[in-house]
Every structure is written in structure tokens, then in C-alpha cells.
VOPAGU-2260 file (C-alpha; in pm, 1 decimal, decimal comma):
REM VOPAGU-2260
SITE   aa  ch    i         X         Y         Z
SITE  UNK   A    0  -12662,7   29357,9   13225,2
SITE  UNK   A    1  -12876,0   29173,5   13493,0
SITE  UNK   A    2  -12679,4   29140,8   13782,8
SITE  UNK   A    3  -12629,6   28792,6   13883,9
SITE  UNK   A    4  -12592,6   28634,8   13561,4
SITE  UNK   A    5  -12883,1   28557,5   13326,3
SITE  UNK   A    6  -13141,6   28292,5   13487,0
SITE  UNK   A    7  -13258,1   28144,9   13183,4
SITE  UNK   A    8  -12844,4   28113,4   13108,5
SITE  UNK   A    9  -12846,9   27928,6   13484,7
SITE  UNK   A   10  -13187,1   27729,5   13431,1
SITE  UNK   A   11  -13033,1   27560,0   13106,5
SITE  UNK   A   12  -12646,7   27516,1   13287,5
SITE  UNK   A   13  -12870,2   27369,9   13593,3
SITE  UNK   A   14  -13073,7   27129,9   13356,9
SITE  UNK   A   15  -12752,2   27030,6   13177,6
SITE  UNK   A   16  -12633,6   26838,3   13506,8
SITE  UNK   A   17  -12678,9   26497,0   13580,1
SITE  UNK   A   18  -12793,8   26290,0   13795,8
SITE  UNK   A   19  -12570,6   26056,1   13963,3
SITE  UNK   A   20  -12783,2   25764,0   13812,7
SITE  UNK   A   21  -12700,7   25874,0   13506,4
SITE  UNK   A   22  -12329,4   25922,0   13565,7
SITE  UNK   A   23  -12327,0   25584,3   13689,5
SITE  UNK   A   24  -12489,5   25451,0   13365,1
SITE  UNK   A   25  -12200,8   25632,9   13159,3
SITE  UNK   A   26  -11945,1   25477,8   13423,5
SITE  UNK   A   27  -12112,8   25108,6   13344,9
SITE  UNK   A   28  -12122,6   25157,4   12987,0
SITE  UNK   A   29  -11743,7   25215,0   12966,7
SITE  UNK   A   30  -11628,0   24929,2   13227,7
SITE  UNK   A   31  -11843,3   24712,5   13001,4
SITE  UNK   A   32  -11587,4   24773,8   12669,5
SITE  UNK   A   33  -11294,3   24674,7   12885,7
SITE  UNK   A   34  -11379,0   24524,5   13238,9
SITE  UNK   A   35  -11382,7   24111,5   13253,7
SITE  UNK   A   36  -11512,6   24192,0   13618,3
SITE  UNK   A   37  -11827,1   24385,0   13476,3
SITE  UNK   A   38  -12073,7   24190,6   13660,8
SITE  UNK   A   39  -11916,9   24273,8   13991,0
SITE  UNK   A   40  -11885,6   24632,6   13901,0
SITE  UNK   A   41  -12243,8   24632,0   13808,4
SITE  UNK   A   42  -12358,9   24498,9   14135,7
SITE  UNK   A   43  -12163,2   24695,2   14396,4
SITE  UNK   A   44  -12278,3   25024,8   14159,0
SITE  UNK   A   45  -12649,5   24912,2   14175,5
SITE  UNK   A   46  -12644,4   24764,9   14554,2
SITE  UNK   A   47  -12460,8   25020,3   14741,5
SITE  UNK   A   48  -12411,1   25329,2   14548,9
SITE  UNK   A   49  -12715,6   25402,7   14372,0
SITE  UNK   A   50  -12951,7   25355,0   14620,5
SITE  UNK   A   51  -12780,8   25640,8   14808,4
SITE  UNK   A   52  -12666,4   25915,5   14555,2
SITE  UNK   A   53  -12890,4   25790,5   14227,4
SITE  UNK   A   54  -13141,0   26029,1   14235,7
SITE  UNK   A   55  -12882,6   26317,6   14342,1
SITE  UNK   A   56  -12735,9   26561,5   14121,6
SITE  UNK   A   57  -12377,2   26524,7   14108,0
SITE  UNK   A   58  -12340,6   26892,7   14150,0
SITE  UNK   A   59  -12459,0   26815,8   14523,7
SITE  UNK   A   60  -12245,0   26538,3   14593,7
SITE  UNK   A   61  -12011,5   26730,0   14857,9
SITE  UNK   A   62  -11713,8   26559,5   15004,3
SITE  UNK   A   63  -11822,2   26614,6   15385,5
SITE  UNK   A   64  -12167,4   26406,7   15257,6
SITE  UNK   A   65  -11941,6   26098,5   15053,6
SITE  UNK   A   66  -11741,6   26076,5   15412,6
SITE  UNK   A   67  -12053,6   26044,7   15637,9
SITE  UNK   A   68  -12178,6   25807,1   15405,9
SITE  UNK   A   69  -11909,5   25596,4   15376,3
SITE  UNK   A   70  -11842,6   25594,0   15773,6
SITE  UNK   A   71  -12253,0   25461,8   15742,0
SITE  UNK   A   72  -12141,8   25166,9   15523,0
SITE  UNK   A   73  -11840,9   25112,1   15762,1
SITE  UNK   A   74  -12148,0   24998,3   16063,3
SITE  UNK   A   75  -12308,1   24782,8   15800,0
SITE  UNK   A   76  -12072,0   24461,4   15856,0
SITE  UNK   A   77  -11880,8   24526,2   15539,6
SITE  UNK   A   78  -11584,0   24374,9   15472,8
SITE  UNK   A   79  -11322,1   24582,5   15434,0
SITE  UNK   A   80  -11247,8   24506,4   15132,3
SITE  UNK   A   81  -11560,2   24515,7   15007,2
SITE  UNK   A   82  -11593,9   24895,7   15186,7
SITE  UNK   A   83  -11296,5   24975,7   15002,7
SITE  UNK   A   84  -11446,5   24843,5   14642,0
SITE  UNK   A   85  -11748,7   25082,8   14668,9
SITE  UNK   A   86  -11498,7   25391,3   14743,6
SITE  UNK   A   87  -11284,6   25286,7   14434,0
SITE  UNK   A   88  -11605,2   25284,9   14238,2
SITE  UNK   A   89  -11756,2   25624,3   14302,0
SITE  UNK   A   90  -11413,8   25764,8   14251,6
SITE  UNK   A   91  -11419,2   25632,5   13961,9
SITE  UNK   A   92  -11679,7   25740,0   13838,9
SITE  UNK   A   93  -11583,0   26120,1   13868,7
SITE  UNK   A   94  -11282,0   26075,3   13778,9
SITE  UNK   A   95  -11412,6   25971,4   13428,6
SITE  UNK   A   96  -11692,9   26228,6   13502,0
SITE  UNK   A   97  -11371,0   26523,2   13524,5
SITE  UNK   A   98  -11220,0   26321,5   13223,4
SITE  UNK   A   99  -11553,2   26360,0   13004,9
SITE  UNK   A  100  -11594,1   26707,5   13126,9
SITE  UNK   A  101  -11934,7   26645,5   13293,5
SITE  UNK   A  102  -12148,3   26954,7   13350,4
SITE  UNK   A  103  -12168,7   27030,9   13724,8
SITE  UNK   A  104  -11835,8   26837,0   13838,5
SITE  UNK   A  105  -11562,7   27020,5   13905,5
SITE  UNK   A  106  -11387,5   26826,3   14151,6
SITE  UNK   A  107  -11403,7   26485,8   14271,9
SITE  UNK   A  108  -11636,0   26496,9   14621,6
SITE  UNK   A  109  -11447,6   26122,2   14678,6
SITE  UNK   A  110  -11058,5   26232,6   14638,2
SITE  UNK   A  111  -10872,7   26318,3   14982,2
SITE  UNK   A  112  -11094,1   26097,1   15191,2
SITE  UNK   A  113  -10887,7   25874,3   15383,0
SITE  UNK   A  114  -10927,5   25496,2   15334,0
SITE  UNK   A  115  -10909,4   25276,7   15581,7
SITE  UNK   A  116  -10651,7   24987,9   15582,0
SITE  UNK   A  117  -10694,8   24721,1   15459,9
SITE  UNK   A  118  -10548,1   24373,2   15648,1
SITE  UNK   A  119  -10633,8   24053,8   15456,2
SITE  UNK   A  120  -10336,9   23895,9   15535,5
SITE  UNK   A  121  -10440,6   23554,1   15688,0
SITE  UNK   A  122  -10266,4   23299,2   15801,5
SITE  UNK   A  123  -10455,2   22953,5   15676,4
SITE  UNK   A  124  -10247,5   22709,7   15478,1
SITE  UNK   A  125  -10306,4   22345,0   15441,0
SITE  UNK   A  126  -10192,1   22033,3   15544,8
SITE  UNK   A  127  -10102,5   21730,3   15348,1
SITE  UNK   A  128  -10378,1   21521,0   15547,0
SITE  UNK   A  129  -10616,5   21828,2   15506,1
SITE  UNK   A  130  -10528,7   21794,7   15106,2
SITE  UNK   A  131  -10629,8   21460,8   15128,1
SITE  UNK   A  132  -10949,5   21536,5   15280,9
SITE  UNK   A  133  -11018,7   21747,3   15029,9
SITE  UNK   A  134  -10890,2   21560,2   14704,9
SITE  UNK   A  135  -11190,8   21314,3   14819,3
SITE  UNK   A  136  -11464,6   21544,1   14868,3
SITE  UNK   A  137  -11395,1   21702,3   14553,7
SITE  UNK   A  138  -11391,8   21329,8   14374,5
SITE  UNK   A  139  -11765,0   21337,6   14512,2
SITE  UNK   A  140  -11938,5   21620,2   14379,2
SITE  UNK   A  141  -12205,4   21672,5   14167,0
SITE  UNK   A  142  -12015,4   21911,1   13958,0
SITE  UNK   A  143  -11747,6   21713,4   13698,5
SITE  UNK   A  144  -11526,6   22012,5   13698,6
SITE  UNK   A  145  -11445,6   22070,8   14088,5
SITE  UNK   A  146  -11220,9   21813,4   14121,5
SITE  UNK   A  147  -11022,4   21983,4   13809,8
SITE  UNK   A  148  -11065,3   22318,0   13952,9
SITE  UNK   A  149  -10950,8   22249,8   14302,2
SITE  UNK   A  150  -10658,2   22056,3   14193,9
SITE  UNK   A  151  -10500,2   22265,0   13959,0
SITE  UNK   A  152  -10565,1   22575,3   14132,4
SITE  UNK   A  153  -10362,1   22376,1   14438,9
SITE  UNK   A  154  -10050,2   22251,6   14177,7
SITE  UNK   A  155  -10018,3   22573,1   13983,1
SITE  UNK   A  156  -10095,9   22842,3   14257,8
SITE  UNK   A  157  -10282,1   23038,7   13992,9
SITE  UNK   A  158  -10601,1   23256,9   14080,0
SITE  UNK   A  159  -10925,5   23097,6   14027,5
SITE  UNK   A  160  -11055,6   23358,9   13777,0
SITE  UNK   A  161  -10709,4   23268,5   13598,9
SITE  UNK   A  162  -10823,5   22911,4   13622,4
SITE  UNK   A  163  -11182,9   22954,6   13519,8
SITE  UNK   A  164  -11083,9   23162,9   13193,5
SITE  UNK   A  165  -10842,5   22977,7   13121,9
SITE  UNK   A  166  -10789,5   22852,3   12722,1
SITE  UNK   A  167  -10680,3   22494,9   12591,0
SITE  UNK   A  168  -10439,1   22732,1   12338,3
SITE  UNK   A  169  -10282,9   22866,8   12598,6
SITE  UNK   A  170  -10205,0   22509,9   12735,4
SITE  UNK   A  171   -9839,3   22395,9   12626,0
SITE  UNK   A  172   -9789,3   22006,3   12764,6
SITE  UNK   A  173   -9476,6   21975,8   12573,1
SITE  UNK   A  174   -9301,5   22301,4   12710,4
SITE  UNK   A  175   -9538,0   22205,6   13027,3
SITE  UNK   A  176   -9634,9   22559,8   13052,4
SITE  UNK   A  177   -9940,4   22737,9   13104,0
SITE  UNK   A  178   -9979,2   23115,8   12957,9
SITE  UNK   A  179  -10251,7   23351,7   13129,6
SITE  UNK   A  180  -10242,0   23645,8   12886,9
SITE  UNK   A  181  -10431,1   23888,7   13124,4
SITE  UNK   A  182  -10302,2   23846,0   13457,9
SITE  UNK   A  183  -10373,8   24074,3   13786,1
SITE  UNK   A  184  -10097,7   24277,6   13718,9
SITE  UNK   A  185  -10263,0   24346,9   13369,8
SITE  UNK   A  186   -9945,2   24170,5   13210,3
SITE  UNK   A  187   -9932,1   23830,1   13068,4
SITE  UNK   A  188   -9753,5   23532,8   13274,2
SITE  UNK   A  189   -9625,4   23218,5   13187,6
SITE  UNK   A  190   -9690,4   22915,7   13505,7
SITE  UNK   A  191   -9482,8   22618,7   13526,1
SITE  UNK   A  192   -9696,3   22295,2   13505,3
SITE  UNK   A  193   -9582,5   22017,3   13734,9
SITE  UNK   A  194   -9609,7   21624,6   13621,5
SITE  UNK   A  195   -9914,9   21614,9   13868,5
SITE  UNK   A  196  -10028,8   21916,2   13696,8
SITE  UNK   A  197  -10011,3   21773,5   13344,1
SITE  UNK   A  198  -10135,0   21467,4   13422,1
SITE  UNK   A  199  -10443,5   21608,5   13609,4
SITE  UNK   A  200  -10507,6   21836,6   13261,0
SITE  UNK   A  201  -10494,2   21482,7   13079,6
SITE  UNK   A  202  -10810,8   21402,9   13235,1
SITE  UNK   A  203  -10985,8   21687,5   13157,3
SITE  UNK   A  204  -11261,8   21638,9   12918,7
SITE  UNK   A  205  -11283,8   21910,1   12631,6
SITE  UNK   A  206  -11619,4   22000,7   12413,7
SITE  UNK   A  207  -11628,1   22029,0   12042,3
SITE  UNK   A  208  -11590,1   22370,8   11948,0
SITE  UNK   A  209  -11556,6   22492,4   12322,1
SITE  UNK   A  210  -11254,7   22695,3   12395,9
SITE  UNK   A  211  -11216,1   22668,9   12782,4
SITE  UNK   A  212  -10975,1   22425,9   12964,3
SITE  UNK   A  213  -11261,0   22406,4   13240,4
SITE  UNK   A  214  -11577,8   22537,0   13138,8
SITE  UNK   A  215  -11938,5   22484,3   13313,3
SITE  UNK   A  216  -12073,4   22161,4   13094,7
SITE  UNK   A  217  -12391,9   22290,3   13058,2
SITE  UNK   A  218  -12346,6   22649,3   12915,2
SITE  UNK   A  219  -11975,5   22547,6   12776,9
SITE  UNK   A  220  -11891,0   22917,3   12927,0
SITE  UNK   A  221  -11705,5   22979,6   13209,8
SITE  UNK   A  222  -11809,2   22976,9   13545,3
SITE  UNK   A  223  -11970,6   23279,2   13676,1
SITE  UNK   A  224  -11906,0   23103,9   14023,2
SITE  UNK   A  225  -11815,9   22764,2   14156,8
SITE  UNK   A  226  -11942,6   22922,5   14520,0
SITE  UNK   A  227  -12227,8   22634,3   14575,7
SITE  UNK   A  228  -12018,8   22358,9   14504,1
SITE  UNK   A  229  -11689,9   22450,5   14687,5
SITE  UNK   A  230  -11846,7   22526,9   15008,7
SITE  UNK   A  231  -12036,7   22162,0   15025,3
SITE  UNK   A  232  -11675,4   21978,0   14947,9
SITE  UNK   A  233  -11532,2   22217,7   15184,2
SITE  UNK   A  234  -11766,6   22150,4   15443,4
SITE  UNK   A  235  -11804,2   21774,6   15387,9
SITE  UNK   A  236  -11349,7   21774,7   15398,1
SITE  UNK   A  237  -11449,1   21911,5   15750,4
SITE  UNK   A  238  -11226,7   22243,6   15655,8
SITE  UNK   A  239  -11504,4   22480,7   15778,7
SITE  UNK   A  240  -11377,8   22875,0   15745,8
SITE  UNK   A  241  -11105,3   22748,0   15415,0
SITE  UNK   A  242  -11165,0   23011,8   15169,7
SITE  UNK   A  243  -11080,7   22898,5   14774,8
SITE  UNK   A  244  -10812,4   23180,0   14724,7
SITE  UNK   A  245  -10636,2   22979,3   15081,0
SITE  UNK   A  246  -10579,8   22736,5   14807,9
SITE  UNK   A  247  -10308,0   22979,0   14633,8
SITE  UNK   A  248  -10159,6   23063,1   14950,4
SITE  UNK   A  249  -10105,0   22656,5   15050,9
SITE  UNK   A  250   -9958,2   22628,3   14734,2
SITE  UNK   A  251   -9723,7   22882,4   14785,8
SITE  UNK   A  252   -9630,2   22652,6   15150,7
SITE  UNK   A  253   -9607,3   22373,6   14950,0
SITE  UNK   A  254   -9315,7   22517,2   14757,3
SITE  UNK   A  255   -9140,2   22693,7   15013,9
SITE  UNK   A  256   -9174,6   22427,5   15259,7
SITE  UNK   A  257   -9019,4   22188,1   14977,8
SITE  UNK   A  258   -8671,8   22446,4   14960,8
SITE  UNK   A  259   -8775,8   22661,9   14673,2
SITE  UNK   A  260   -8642,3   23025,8   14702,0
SITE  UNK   A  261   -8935,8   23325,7   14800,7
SITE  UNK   A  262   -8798,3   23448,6   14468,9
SITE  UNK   A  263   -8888,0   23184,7   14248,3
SITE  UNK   A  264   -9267,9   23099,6   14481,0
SITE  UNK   A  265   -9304,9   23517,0   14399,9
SITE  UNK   A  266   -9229,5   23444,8   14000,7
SITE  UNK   A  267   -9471,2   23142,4   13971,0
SITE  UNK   A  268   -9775,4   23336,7   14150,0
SITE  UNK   A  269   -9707,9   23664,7   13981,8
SITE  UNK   A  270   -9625,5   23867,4   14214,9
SITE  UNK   A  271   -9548,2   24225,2   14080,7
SITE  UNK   A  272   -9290,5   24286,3   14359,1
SITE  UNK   A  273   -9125,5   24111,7   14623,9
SITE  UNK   A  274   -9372,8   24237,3   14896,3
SITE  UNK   A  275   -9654,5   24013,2   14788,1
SITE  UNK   A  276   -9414,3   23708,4   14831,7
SITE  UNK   A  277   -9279,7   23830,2   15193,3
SITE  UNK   A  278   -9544,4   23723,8   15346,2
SITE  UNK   A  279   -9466,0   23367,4   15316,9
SITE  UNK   A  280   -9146,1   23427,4   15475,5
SITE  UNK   A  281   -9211,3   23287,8   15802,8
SITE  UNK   A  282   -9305,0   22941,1   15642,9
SITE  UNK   A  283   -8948,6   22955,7   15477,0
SITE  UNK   A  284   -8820,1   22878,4   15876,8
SITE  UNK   A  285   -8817,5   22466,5   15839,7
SITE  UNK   A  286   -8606,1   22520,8   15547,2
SITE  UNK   A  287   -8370,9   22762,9   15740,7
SITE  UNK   A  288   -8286,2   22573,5   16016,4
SITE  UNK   A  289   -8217,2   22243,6   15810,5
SITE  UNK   A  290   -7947,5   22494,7   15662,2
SITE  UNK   A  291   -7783,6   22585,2   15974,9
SITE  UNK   A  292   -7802,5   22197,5   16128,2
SITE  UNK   A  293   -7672,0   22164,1   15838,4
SITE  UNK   A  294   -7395,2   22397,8   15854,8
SITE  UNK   A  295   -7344,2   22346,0   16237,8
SITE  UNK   A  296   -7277,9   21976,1   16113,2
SITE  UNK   A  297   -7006,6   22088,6   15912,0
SITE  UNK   A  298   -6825,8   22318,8   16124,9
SITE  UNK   A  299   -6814,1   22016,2   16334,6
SITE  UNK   A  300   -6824,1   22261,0   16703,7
């Protein structure tokens, strides 16, 4: 018996291992089968991750190394959240790596690194003169859809991947109800459609043999993104900074601000639990005090 094991034995195990490259390419594969958010999983993999560990065996990706580098990425100007996608993402991939028994990973180099909160809480809601302002820019762009887009994501609160994906079958006018079978929460969820609502979906032009309630005219697919357009009505509404998911979060001030219960706002966004909705709770405060004038006025003191 050679002591130290047999090197051919070694040589073969050593030759066996992959690259992280390749991992990756196994990792892609997979999120392709299932992932409606493949693209963006593609990019962060190829912009941020690969440049760094592609070439490197994963037998030599070492925890202490994944820390450094990710403290690196933190001095780039990342956004947090965007920080926090590329951990996710190489975790991800040895976690499948552990799953599919890859030669050379025995661990996970990413697991017990601490991540860094996350705050996107932001206050930014809008006003009715602001909605105004933007209800006409929209009217004047060059793409048809916007003005759909903007208005429906404003009336139904939904998520504007919900709204871009979003199928005329899954449209009910006469229960005036809108089903998103997919949602966040990776459940499906039924939104209320207003009269405005309806009546801005009665506009809506639909293409022979297209599926999609809103879909870009000239591919009759959905929009990959509606970034171009957005930002020139949202600069010409003079709304500089207004981010298109602040859209969800004035419709949620809309409702509140109109009486209707945190409970029933949480329900119509799809919140999974309660502490999604609680952060609307402060704009809840006009409709608190008309409840105490109101029950001052009674007690008559």
C-alpha cells in the first residue's frame, strides 16, 4: 500500500472537479426549466459572479475567500438588494451543487456568512395632483401600452411583472376579478377590479391570436422592460426619484386613506402575512382620528 493514497486514484478525483463556470452552467440550466426571472438570474451569474470565481475550482472556493469578496462588492455602490441577489445566487448554486453530489463540494463556502440588512422600506406615495400629472404624461407617450400599464398597476396595486404577464383568460369583467396564477408568494391570487379598473381594461386593444392583456405591439410578447418609457413620463410628470413599484405602494394609500381596513389593503396586494401590510400603518392615522372626532362627538364631553 502506497502511503498517502494512490496518485493516479487523486489525479482522476482532482480532474473530476469542476470549475465554478461549469457549476454555474448546471445552476443556469436548471433555473431555466422553472425560473420566469431567468434572464435576471443569467445576468447577475455572468456580471458579478463569474468573472470572480469562473475559472476557480469549486474545491477552492473557501468561505473566508466568498466573505472578502462579497465585503469587495459591498464598496462597489451596490444596492443592497442587489448585493444580497448575488449572495442568494452563489448559494444557490452549491446548494444544488451538495444536492447533485458534485465532486469536490462538500460544504457550502457561502452558508453562515452573515447578510447584511436589508432596508427598502421607503416612504414615497402619491398625491392626487401628482396622479394627475402623471395620467397626462402617460396619455403622451410613444408607447400605446404605458398609459394601460401605469393605470392599472395604480387601480389594482398589483406588481408590474404581475401586470406585464398578465392573460386576457385570467380577466373576469363579469365577476370583475383578475386571477394571477403565479404570484410572489408562489400561490395564485385573485385582485378585485374597480369600475375605473374595468373600464380602463375596456380600452385595451387585444391582437388576434395574442394571449397577453398588455403585450409589447411589436413582438406581441411581454415586455422584457417598460424602463425607457416610464422614466421619460416620469420625468416629463416632474416626479423625478418615483420608482414604478411606488406605484403599488400609493395604491395601497389610496385605499387606506379612503377607510379600508390594513387587513383587507394586505389581502388585495398579497401580502403573505400581516407584516408586509404594517407598514402602511402610519397612513391609516387620517382615518383614526376621524374615528375618535367622531366618537368625541358622541360622547358629547
Amino acid at each position: 500500500m502506497i502511503l498517502g493514497g494512490n496518485p493516479a486514484e487523486k489525479k482522476a478525483e482532482r480532474k473530476a472537479v469542476p470549475t465554478y463556470a461549469e457549476l454555474a452552467q448546471q445552476h443556469l440550466d436548471y433555473a431555466k426549466t422553472y425560473q420566469r426571472s431567468y434572464d435576471t438570474t443569467e445576468m447577475y451569474v455572468r456580471r458579478h459572479i463569474l468573472p470572480r470565481w469562473g475559472k476557480t475550482y469549486v474545491s477552492d472556493i473557501t468561505q473566508s475567500d466568498v466573505a472578502t469578496w462579497l465585503a469587495d462588492k459591498g464598496k462597489e455602490n451596490l444596492a443592497p438588494a442587489t448585493l444580497e441577489k448575488i449572495r442568494i445566487l452563489l448559494n444557490r448554486s452549491f446548494e444544488l451543487a451538495l444536492r447533485w453530489n458534485t465532486p469536490g463540494v462538500l460544504k457550502n463556502p457561502v452558508k453562515g456568512i452573515p447578510r447584511k440588512p436589508i432596508n427598502n422600506a421607503r416612504d414615497r406615495y402619491l398625491t392626487t395632483a401628482e396622479v394627475k400629472r402623471l395620467q397626462a404624461a402617460v396619455e403622451e407617450s410613444r408607447n400605446p401600452q404605458l398609459k394601460f400599464i401605469i393605470g392599472l398597476l395604480l387601480l389594482t396595486g398589483a406588481r408590474v411583472s404581475e401586470l406585464l404577464n398578465a392573460e386576457w383568460k385570467n380577466i373576469n369583467l363579469e365577476r370583475r376579478v383578475w386571477l394571477i396564477p403565479t404570484s410572489k408568494t408562489g400561490k395564485p391570487r385573485h385582485v378585485p377590479l374597480s369600475q375605473p379598473a374595468i373600464d380602463l381594461i375596456g380600452l385595451v386593444l387585444r391582437f388576434k391570436d395574442c394571449p397577453y392583456l398588455l403585450p409589447n405591439p411589436e413582438t406581441l410578447k411581454p415586455f422584457v422592460t417598460i424602463k425607457h418609457a416610464w422614466q421619460t413620463a416620469r420625468d416629463a410628470a416632474k416626479l423625478p426619484g418615483l420608482r414604478i413599484h411606488d406605484l403599488r405602494h400609493s395604491a395601497a394609500s389610496f385605499m387606506i386613506n379612503a377607510g379600508i381596513d390594513l387587513f383587507a389593503v394586505g389581502r388585495v396586494l398579497g401580502h403573505a402575512d400581516h407584516k408586509s401590510t404594517m407598514r402602511y400603518s402610519h397612513l391609516a392615522n387620517d382615518t383614526l382620528l376621524a374615528a375618535v372626532e367622531a366618537g368625541a362627538a358622541k360622547a358629547g364631553w
